[in-house]
N, C-alpha and C positions, 0 to 999 in steps of 0.2 A: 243743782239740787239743793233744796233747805232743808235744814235738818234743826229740831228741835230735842234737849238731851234731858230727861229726868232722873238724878241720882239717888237713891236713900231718905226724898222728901222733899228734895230742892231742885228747880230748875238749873242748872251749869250751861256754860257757855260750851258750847259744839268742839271747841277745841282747847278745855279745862283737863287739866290730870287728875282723874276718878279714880286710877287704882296705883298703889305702891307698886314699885320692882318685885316685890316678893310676892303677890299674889298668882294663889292657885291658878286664878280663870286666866291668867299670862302665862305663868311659867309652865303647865302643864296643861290644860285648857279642860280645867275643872271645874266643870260649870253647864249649866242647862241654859235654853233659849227657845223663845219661841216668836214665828213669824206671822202678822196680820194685817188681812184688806183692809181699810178704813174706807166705809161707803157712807156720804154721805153724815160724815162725823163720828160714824161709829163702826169700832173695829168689830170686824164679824165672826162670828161663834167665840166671844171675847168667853162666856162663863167656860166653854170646851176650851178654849186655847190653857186658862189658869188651870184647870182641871189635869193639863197634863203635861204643862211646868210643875206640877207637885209631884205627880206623875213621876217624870224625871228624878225631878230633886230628888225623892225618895228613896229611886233604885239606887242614884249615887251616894245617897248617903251624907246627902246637903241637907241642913236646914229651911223649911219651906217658909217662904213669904208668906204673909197673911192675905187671903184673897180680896178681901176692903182695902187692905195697903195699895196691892196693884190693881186696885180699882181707880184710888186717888192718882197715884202714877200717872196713868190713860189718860183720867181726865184733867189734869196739869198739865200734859203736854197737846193736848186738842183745843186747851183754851189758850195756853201760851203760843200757839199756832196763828191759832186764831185774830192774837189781839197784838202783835208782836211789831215792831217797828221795819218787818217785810211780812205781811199776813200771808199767810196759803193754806192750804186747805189739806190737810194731812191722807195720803190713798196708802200707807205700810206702817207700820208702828214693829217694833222687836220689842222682846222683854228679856234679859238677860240676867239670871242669878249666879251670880261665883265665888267661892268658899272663902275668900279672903286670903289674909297675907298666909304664908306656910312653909317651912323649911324646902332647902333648894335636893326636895326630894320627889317619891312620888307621896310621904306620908302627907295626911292632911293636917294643917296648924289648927287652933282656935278661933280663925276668925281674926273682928265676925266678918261675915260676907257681904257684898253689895245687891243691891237691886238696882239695874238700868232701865231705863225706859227710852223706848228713843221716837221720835215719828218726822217722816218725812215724805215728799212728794213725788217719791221716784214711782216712775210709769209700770204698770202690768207688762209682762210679755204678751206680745201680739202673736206670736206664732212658736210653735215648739218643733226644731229641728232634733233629731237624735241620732246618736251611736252608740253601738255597742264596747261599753269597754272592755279591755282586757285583763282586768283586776276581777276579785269577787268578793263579795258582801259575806261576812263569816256569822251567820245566825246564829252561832253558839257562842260570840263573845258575851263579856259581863255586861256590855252595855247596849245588848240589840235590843231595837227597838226604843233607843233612849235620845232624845233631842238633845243631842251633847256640844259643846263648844269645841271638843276636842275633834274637829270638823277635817282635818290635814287630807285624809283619803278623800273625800270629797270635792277637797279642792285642786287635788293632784290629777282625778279623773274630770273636772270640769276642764281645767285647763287641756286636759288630752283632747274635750268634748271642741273646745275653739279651736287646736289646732287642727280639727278636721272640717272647722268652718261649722260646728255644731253649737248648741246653747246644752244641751242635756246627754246625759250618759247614760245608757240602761245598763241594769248591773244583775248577773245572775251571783246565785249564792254557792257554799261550798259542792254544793250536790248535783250545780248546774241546772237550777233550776230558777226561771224567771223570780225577781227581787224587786229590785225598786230603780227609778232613778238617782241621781245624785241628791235632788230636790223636790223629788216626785215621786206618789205609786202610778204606776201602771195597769190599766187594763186592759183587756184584751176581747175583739168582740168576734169570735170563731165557731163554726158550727149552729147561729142563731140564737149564740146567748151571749154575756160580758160578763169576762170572769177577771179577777183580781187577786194575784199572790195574796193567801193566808199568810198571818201574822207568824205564823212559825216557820216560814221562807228567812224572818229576818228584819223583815221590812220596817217600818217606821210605821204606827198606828196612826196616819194621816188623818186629820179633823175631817177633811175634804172627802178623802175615801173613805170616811165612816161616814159620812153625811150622803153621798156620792150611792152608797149603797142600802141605806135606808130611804133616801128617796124613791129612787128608782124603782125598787120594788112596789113601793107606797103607789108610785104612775103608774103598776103593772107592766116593767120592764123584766125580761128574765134576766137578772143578775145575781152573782155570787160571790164568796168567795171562795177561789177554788182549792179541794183537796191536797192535802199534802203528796207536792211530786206530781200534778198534773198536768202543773203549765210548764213544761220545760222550753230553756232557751231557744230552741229551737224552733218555735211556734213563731218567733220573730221571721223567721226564714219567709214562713203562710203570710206574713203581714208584706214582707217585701217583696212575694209575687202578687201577691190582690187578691188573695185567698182567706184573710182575714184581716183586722183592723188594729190600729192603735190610738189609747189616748193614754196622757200622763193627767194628776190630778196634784193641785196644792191649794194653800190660802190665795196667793198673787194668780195664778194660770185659773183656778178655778178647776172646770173640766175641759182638756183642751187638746182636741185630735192631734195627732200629730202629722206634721206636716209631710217630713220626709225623716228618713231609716238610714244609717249609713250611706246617704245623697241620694236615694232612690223616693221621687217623688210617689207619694200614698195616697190611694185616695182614701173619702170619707164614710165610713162603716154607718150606716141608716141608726143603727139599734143607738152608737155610742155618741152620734149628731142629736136622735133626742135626747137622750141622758145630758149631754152639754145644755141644752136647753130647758131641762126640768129641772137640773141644778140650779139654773140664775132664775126659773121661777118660785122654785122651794125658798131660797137664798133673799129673794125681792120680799116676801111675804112675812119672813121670817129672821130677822136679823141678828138675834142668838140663840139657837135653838138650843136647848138646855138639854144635858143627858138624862137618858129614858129615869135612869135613878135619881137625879133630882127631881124630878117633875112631881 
C-alpha cells in the first residue's frame, strides 16, 4: 500500500514523528477523524466530510481547522500522489485533528493541535460479511454520535468481528435496539420499506446514510428513518431467516448488502439492491453534494 502523509502544511515522510509523547490524540485518543473515497482525484462528499469534522471537533471541545486549510491538505496530498517518485493514484484519504501535547491526564493542555492528512491506495471492500456483537453502543454517552479517535470499542468488536471470520460487527444500543455497525449504519429493508436506526439510537450521522436517504426517496424508494425503538435487534433474526434484508452504508462500502449474518448466507432485498444502485448513480453525477444549508 502507498501512502502519502500531510502535517500542519507540510508534506512528511510516511514514517516521520508528527506528534510528541504527550499528545492528547496518543495518550488519551483526543481527537476527531474522518474517512474518504477518492474517485477519480477527488475525495467524495469532501465539503460533508469537513462539515462534520467541525462537527466533532466542536462536541469535543477541539479547536476547528479552517475549511480552506483542509482544503490545501487534500490537494497536497493528491498532487504529491500524483507526482511523487512512485505515482499512484489515491482511492481513501483520512483527516485527523488532535488537541495536541497535555498533561498525562484526561484534562486537556493548550495545544496547539495537529491537522493530519493522509491518502493512499488501499482497495474498497468488496463484500460485507457480519456479526452480531456482544457489546452495546451506549447513545447516551458524551460523545454519541461523535467521529472520535478514541476508537478502542470499535476495535475490540472488529477484532471479535475476524474472529468469527467476519469483516463487521452489528451493534445494538443500550435499549437493545438496532445501532450501527463498527464502521457502518445499517439498514434494513422489512415489510416493503428500508428503514435505518434514527440518530438517537446512537449511531454515527454517516455522510453515506445521510445521502443514502436523501437519494433514495429523491428515486421514490420508501425509505426512512425509523422511529425511536422500532427496529429492534431482533429484526436481524427476519434478515437471517429471508424474511427481510440487510445492507451497511459508509464512505469506502458505499451502499453494500450484506452478504452473510453470523455465517448465514442472505440473500439480496430488491428495494435495498436498488438503493445500492441509485447511490453510485447520485454519487457518479454528483461528486460533492453540499448540505441542503449551504446550497
Amino acid at each position: 500500500m502507498n501512502i502519502v502523509v500531510w502535517v500542519n502544511g507540510a508534506i512528511v515522510n510516511a514514517d516521520a514523528p508528527i506528534l510528541t509523547a504527550t499528545d492528547h490524540g496518543l495518550t488519551v485518543g483526543d481527537g476527531v477523524f474522518e474517512t474518504m473515497a477518492v474517485v477519480d482525484g477527488r475525495p467524495f462528499a469532501l465539503t460533508r466530510h469537513i462539515a462534520r469534522l467541525a462537527y466533532s471537533a466542536q462536541r469535543m471541545g477541539i479547536d476547528v481547522a479552517d475549511a480552506e486549510y483542509i482544503r490545501e491538505g487534500v490537494s497536497a496530498v493528491r498532487d504529491a500522489a500524483a507526482t511523487g517518485a512512485r505515482p499512484f493514484d489515491v482511492t481513501r484519504m483520512r483527516l485527523t485533528l488532535v488537541s495536541g501535547p497535555g498533561p498525562m491526564s484526561s484534562l486537556r493542555g493548550e495545544g496547539p493541535g495537529s491537522l493530519i492528512v493522509i491518502g493512499t491506495d488501499a482497495p474498497a471492500a468488496k463484500r460485507c460479511r457480519a456479526v452480531r456483537a456482544p457489546w452495546v453502543r451506549n447513545e447516551r454517552s458524551a460523545i454519541a454520535g461523535v467521529k472520535s479517535t478514541s476508537y478502542a470499542e470499535n476495535v475490540v468488536m472488529a477484532h471479535f468481528a475476524a474472529g468469527k471470520g467476519a469483516d463487521e460487527a452489528i451493534i445494538a444500543n443500550t435499549h437493545g435496539h438496532l445501532c450501527e455497525g463498527t464502521a457502518t449504519n445499517i439498514f434494513i429493508e422489512v415489510d416493503e420499506e428500508i428503514l435505518t436506526p434514527p440518530l438517537a439510537s446512537g449511531c454515527l450521522p454517516g455522510i453515506t446514510r445521510g445521502l443514502a436517504l436523501e437519494w433514495g426517496a429523491r428515486a421514490g424508494l420508501p425509505i426512512r428513518a425509523a422511529e425511536v425503538g422500532e427496529l429492534d435487534m431482533s429484526v436481524l433474526e427476519r434478515v437471517r431467516e429471508g424474511t427481510a434484508f440487510a445492507a451497511v452504508s459508509s464512505s469506502t462500502r458505499r451502499v453494500q448488502v450484506l452478504d452473510t449474518l453470523d455465517g448465514v448466507a442472505l440473500g439480496r432485498g430488491p428495494l435495498l439492491t436498488r438503493l445500492s444502485r441509485i447511490f453510485d448513480e447520485f454519487a457518479s453525477d454528483n461528486p460533492d453534494p453540499v448540505p441542503p444549508r449551504q446550497k
